[in-house]
GUKOL-20826 format. One record per residue (C-alpha): residue in three letters; x, y, z. Coordinates in pm, whole numbers, padded with zeros to 5 digits, always signed. Layout:
<recs>
ALAXYZ
...
</recs>
This chain:
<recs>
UNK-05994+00770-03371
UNK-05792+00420-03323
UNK-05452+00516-03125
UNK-05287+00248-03304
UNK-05186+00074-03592
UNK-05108-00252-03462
UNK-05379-00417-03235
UNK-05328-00574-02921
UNK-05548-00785-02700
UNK-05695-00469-02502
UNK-05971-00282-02563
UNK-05910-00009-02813
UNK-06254+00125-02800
UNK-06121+00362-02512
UNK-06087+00688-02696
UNK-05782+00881-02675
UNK-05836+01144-02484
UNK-06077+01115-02182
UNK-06142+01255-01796
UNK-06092+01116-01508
UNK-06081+01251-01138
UNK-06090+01568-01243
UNK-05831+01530-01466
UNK-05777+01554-01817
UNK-05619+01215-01908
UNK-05429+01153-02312
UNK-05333+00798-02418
UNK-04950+00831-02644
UNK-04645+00708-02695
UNK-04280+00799-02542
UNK-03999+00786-02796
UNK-03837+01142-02760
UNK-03673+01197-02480
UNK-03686+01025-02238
UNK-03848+00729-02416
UNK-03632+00455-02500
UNK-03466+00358-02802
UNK-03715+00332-02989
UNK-04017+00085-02903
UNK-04236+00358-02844
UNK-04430+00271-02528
UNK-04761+00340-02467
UNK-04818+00619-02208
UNK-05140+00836-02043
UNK-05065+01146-01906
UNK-05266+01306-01624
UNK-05340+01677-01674
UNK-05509+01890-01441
UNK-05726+02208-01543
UNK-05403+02418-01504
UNK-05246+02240-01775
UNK-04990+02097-01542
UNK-04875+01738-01566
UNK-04959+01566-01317
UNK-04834+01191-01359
UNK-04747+00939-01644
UNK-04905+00601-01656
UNK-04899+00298-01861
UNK-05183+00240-02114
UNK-05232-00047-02078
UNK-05432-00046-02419
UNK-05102-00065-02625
UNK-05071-00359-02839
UNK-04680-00385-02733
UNK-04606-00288-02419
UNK-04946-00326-02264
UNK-04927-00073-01938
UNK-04579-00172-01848
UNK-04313+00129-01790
UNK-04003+00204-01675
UNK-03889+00444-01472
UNK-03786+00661-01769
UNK-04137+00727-01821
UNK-04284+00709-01421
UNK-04072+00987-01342
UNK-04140+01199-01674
UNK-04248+01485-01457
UNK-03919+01557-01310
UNK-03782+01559-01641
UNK-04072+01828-01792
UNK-04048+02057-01508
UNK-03658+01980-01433
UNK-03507+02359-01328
UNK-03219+02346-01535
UNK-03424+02344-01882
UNK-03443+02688-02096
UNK-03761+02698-02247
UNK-03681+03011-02507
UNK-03439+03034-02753
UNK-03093+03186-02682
UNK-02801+03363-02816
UNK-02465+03468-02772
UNK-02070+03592-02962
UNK-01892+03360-03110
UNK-01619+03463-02909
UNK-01829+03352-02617
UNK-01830+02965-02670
UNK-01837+02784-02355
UNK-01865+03070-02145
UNK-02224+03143-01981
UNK-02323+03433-02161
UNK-02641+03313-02328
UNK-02934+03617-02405
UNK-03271+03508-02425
UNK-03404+03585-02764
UNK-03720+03587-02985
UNK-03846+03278-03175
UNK-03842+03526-03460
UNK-03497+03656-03418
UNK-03351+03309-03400
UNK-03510+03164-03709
UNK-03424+03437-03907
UNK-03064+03450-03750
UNK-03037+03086-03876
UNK-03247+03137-04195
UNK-02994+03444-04340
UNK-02661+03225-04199
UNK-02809+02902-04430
UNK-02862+03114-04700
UNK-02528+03267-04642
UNK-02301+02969-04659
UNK-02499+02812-04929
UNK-02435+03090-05137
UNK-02088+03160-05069
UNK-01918+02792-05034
UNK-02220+02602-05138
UNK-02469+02378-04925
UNK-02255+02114-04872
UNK-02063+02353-04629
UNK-02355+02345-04390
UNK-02269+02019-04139
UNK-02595+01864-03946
UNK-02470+01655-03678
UNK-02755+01422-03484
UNK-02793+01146-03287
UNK-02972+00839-03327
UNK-03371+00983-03416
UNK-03640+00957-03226
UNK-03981+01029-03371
UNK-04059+00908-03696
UNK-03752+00703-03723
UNK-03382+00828-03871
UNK-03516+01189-03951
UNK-03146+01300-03993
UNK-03016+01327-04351
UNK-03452+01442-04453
UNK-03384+01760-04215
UNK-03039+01778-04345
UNK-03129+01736-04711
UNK-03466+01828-04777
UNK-03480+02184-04557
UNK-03082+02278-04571
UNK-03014+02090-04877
UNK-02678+01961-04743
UNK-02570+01591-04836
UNK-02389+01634-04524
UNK-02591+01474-04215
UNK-02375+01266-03965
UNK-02360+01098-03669
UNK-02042+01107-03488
UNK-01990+00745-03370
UNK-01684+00647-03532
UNK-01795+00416-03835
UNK-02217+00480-03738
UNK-02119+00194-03505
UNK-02506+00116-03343
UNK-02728-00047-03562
UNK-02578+00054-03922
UNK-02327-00230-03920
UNK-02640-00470-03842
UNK-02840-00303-04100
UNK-02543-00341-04358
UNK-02423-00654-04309
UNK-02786-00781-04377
UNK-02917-00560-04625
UNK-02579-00605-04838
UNK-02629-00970-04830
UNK-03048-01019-04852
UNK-03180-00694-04981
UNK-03402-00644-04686
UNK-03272-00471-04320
UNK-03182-00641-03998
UNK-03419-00871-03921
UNK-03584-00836-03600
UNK-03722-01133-03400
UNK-04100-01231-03380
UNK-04275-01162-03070
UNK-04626-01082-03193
UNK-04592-00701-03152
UNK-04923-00504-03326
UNK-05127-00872-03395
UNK-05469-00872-03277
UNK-05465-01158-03013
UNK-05080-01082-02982
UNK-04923-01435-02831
UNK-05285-01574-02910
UNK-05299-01483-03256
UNK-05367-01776-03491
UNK-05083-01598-03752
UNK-04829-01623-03478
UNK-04607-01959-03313
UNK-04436-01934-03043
UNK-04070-02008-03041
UNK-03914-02322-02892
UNK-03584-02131-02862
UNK-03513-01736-02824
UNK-03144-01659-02856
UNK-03032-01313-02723
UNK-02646-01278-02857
UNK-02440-00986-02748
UNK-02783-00801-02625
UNK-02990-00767-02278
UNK-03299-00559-02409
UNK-03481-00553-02049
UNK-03289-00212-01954
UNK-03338-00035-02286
UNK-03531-00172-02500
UNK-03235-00158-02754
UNK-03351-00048-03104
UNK-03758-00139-03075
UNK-03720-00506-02946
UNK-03914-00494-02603
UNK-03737-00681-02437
UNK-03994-00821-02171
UNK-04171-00995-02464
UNK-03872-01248-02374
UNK-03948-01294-02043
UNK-04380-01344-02167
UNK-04277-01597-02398
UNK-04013-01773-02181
UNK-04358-01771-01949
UNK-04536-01949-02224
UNK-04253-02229-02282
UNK-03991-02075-02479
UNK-03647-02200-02415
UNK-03374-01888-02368
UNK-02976-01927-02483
UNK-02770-01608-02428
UNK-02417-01562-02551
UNK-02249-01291-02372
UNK-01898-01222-02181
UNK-02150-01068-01902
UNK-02332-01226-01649
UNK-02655-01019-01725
UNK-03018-01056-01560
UNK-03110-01293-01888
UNK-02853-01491-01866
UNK-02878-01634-01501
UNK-03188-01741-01601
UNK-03120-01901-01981
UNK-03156-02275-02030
UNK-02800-02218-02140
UNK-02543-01947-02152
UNK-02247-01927-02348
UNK-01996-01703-02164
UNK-01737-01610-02439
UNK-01406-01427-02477
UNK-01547-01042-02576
UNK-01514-01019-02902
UNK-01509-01375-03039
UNK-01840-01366-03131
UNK-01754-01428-03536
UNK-01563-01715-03400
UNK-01809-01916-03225
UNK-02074-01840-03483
UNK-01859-01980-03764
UNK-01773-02291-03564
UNK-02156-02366-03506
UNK-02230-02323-03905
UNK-02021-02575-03969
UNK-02120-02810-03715
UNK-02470-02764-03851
UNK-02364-02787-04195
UNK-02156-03103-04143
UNK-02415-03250-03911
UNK-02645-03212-04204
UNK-02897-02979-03952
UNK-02999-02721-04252
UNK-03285-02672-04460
UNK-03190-02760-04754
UNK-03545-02669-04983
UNK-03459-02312-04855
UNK-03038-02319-04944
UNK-03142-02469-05302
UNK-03413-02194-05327
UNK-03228-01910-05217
UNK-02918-01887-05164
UNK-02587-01824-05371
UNK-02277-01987-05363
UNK-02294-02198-05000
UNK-02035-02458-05152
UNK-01792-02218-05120
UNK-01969-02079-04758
UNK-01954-02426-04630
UNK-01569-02438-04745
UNK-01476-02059-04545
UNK-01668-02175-04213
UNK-01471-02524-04224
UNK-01204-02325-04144
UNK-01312-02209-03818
UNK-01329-02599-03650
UNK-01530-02603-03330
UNK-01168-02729-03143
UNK-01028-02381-03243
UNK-01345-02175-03189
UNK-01319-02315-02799
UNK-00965-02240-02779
UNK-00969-01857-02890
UNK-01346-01832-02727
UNK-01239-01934-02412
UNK-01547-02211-02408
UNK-01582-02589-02351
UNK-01605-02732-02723
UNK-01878-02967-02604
UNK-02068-02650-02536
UNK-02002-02549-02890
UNK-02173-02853-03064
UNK-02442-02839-02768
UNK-02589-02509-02928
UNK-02546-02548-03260
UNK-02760-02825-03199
UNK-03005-02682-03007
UNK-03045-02420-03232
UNK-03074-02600-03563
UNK-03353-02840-03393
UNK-03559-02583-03215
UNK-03911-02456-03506
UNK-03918-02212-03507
UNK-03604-02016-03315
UNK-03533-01648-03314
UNK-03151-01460-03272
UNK-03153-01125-03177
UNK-02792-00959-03168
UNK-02703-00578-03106
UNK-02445-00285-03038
UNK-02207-00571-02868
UNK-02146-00693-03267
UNK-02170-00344-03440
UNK-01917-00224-03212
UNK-01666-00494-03318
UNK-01402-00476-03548
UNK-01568-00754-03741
UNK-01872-00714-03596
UNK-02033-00705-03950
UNK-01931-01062-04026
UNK-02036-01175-03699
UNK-02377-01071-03802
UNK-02349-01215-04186
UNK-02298-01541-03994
UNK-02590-01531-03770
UNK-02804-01424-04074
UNK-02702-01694-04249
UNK-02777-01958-03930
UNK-03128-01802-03928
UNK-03174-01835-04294
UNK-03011-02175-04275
UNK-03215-02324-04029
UNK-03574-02223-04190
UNK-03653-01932-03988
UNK-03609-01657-04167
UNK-03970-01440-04274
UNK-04166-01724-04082
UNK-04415-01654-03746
UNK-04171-01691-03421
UNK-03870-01663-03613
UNK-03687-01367-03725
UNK-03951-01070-03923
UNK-03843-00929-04282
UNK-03825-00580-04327
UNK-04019-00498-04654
UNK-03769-00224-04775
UNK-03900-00192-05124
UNK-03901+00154-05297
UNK-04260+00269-05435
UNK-04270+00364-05786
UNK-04242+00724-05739
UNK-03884+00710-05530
UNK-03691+00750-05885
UNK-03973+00938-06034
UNK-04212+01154-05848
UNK-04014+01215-05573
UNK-03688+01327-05762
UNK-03946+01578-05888
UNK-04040+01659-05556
UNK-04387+01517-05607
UNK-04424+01274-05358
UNK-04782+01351-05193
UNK-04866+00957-05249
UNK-04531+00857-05123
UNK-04606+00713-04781
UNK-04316+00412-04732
UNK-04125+00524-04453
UNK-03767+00438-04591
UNK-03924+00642-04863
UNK-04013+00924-04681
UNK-03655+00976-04500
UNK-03426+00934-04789
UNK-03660+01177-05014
UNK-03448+01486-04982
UNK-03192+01235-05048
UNK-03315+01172-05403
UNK-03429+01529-05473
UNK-03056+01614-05493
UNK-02841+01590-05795
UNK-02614+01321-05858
UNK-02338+01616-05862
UNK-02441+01749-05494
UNK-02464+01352-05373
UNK-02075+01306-05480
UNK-01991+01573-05242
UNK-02136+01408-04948
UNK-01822+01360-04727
UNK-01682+01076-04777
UNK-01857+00915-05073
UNK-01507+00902-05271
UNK-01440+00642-04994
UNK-01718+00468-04870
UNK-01983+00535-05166
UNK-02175+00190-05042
UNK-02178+00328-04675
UNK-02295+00705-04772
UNK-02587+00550-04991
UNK-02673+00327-04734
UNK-02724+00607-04442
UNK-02761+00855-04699
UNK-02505+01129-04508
UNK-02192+01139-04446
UNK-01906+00943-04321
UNK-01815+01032-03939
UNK-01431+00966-03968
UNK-01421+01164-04252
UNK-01617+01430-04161
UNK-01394+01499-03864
UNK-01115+01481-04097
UNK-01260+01740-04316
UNK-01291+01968-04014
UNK-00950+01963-03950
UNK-00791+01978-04256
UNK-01093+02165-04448
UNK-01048+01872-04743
UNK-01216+01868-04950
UNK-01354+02160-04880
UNK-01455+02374-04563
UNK-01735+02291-04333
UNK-01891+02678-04221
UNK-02185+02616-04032
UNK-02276+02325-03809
UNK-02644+02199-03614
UNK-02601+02006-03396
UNK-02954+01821-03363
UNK-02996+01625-03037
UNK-02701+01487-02991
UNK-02392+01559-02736
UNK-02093+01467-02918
UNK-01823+01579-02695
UNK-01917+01324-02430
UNK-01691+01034-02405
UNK-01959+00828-02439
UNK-02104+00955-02770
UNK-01805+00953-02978
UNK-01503+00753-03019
UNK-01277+01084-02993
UNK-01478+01406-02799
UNK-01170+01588-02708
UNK-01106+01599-03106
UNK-01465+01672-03209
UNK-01477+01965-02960
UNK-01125+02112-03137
UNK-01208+02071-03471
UNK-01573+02205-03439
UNK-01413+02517-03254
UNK-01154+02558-03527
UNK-01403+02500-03832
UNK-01720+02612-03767
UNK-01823+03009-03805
UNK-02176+02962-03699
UNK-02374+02680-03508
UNK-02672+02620-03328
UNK-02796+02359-03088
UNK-03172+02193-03066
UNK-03240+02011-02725
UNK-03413+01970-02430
UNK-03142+02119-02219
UNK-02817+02315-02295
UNK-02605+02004-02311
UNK-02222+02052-02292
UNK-02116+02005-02688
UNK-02416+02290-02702
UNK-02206+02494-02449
UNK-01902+02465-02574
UNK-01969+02527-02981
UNK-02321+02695-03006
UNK-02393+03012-03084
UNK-02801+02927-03095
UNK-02976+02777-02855
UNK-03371+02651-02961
UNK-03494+02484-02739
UNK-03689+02122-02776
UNK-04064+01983-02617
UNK-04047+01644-02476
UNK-04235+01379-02568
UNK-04525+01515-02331
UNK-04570+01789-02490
UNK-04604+01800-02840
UNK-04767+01588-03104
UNK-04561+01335-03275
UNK-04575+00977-03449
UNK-04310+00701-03380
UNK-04258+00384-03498
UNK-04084+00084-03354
UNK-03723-00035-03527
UNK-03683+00281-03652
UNK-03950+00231-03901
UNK-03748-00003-04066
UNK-03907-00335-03916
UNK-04174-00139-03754
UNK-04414-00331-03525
UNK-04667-00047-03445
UNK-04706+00323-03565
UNK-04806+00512-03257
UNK-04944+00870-03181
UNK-04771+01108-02962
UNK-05039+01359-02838
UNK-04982+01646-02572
</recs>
């Protein structure tokens, strides 16, 4: 059995699962909790013959991270024996909510509690009264709305950041304008001989805008790949307000006024434009309308991009310049745009520099998401015959398309934001906490809340208001997690309890499956 899907330059003739020292040692991936978000980084856990875990290592056998970890995984021990998780499922009154009178229960009495309240509410006030809140997915990718959809049968799966605001406003703003999702940049993840490989090129400049991936690992891009190809010759901007560990060390750093990112970005198209800096056999061959693009970024003149970014104008025109010349160059941007009020455009303009400049879809620039449908997504999977379905986007958005056009339109707010609620497939945060105030356009009954802890200030824009309106709204709810986590406390009436990523079996994928690098095995 081959761990992996992608290769790297180690040995993967090591099987999986070996012994060592007496102990029983498995090679897998952290994603769930607490991996990081989401690159999926390979692990070996030590077992002894008790069954205890004993310590985490890196594998140094994955073809991404290559035996490097954090101290998210080093100390995964504390976190699988930490005292305060429950490790059975739990109940109490509803008139008990936030109060500590939980009553350990059967696995069987709390799946067919839940089973008989689903079947309840869908047949009194219809599936769409059944709310699944979540967070951000772990395993698999966005498994949201396909738990939501295909086992409840509710259009309604959210996440309560106000607007989705991480990673949907990247994934929008590019796939409304290119077809294809955020495009991630090239640093050889999953190729055989990795920064060796023949199919790869190592890029002259890597530009890190509004992002420092070294702590987290933001959304699959492993962020020490930087710091291997900065090793190799690779020239670093960053453009951030903060003075960050990647930017004291950039060839160049571009310390704006927050939020003027859309600014500067528009100021350096046109330079390049004007400075004729472009590639013009890829603007002839595909792109729409950049007469009137190169009219809208005139607008913004470097002279007034300095003024309201706070920035020499010199600096402006020096890396515009530096960017158009370096072949190939990659951008990566992240929540520090999608968190802006016009963060979207921000990232339409840096797509539009990377497709520009020639280094969009090419080895070292930025990768293209293949996001095309199979056959079967209008066909055998509205049928619910999908057994040779096996894209990923595919796979999450199936329950999606098993539904009716007539239960889609009741997805909160697709009256509103029908572009948005196809996009994510769920529902529209804002509007679902306006529905569960106001119970328009209709009453949400039942709530579960899936791995995510919504009341804390910083999960949602407005916690104090989630935590009301939940309270007022919801009749029944339960919580899945690791621990009892405070929005579980204060609006659950279940409590079923979650394995960490050491011990159950699992597959991730990096970038959310979306721009995945590797598919990886999570073994216990």
């Amino acid at each position: 059995m081959k761990l992996f899907k992608g290769q790297g330059t180690a040995d993967l003739g090591k099987p999986w699962r070996f012994e060592e020292d007496g102990l029983t040692v498995t090679r897998g991936c952290a994603w769930s909790p607490p991996g990081c978000h989401p690159v999926g980084c390979g692990i070996k856990t030590y077992v002894n013959s008790n069954g205890e875990l004993v310590r985490i290592e890196g594998d140094e056998n994955h073809p991404v991270t290559g035996g490097r970890l954090c101290v998210r995984c080093l100390t995964m021990r504390d976190y699988v024996y930490n005292p305060d998780r429950v490790l059975y499922p739990m109940k109490r009154a509803r008139e008990d909510r936030g109060k500590n009178k939980w009553e350990r229960i059967t696995w069987d009495e709390a799946f067919d509690t839940i089973a008989e309240k689903v079947a309840y509410y869908k047949e009194n006030y219809g599936a769409e009264s059944i709310l699944m809140q979540g967070g951000t997915g772990r395993e698999g990718g966005p498994m949201l709305p396909a738990y939501a959809q295909a086992a409840l049968g509710t259009p309604n799966a959210s996440q309560p950041l106000s607007g989705y605001s991480c990673y949907i406003p990247r994934v929008a703003g590019t796939t409304y304008v290119m077809g294809a999702t955020y495009p991630e940049m090239d640093y050889a993840g999953g190729l055989p001989g990795r920064y060796d490989d023949p199919m790869f090129k190592l890029p002259e400049l890597i530009v890190f805008w509004g992002k420092e991936p070294l702590p987290s690992n933001g959304d699959g891009l492993f962020g020490h790949a930087a710091i291997d190809m900065m090793r190799r010759g690779s020239k670093l901007m960053s453009i951030d307000p903060r003075v960050n560990w990647l930017s004291a060390r950039a060839d160049i750093f571009i310390q704006l006024r927050a939020g003027t990112d859309t600014a500067l970005a528009m100021a350096m198209l046109d330079i390049i434009i004007k400075e004729d800096l472009y590639d013009h056999d890829f603007v002839e061959r595909w792109t729409y309308g950049f007469d009137e693009f190169a009219e809208r970024v005139a607008y913004m003149t470097p002279e007034d991009a300095a003024r309201i970014c706070e920035v020499p104008v010199e600096d402006i025109y020096t890396v515009a310049r530096m960017y158009a010349n370096a072949h190939p160059a990659s951008i990566a941007w992240g929540l520090a745009f999608d968190q802006n009020t016009n963060g979207m455009q921000a990232g339409q303009c840096v797509l539009a520099m990377i497709c520009m400049c020639g280094n969009l879809d090419v080895p070292g620039g930025n990768i293209v998401a293949d996001l095309s449908m199979p056959e079967d997504i209008t066909g055998d999977a509205a049928s619910g015959q999908s057994e040779h379905n096996t894209d990923t986007r595919a796979f999450i958005t199936e329950g999606w398309y098993q539904m009716t056009d007539e239960e889609r339109d009741k997805c909160i707010g697709m009256d509103k934001y029908p572009l948005y609620c196809n996009q994510i497939t769920g529902a529209q945060a804002d509007c679902v906490l306006d529905t569960l105030e106001t119970d328009e356009p209709y009453p949400i009954k039942m709530a579960w809340i899936a791995n995510t802890n919504l009341i804390a200030p910083t999960n949602s824009a407005e916690p104090s208001r989630w935590h009301k309106a939940l309270l007022r709204s919801i009749d029944f709810a339960f919580g899945t997690d690791c621990f009892i986590t405070p929005t579980i406390q204060a609006v659950c009436d279940v409590f079923l309890p979650l394995s960490t990523v050491a011990e159950h079996d699992g597959v991730n994928r990096t970038h959310y499956g979306a721009a995945s690098i590797t598919t990886g095995c999570g073994n216990k």
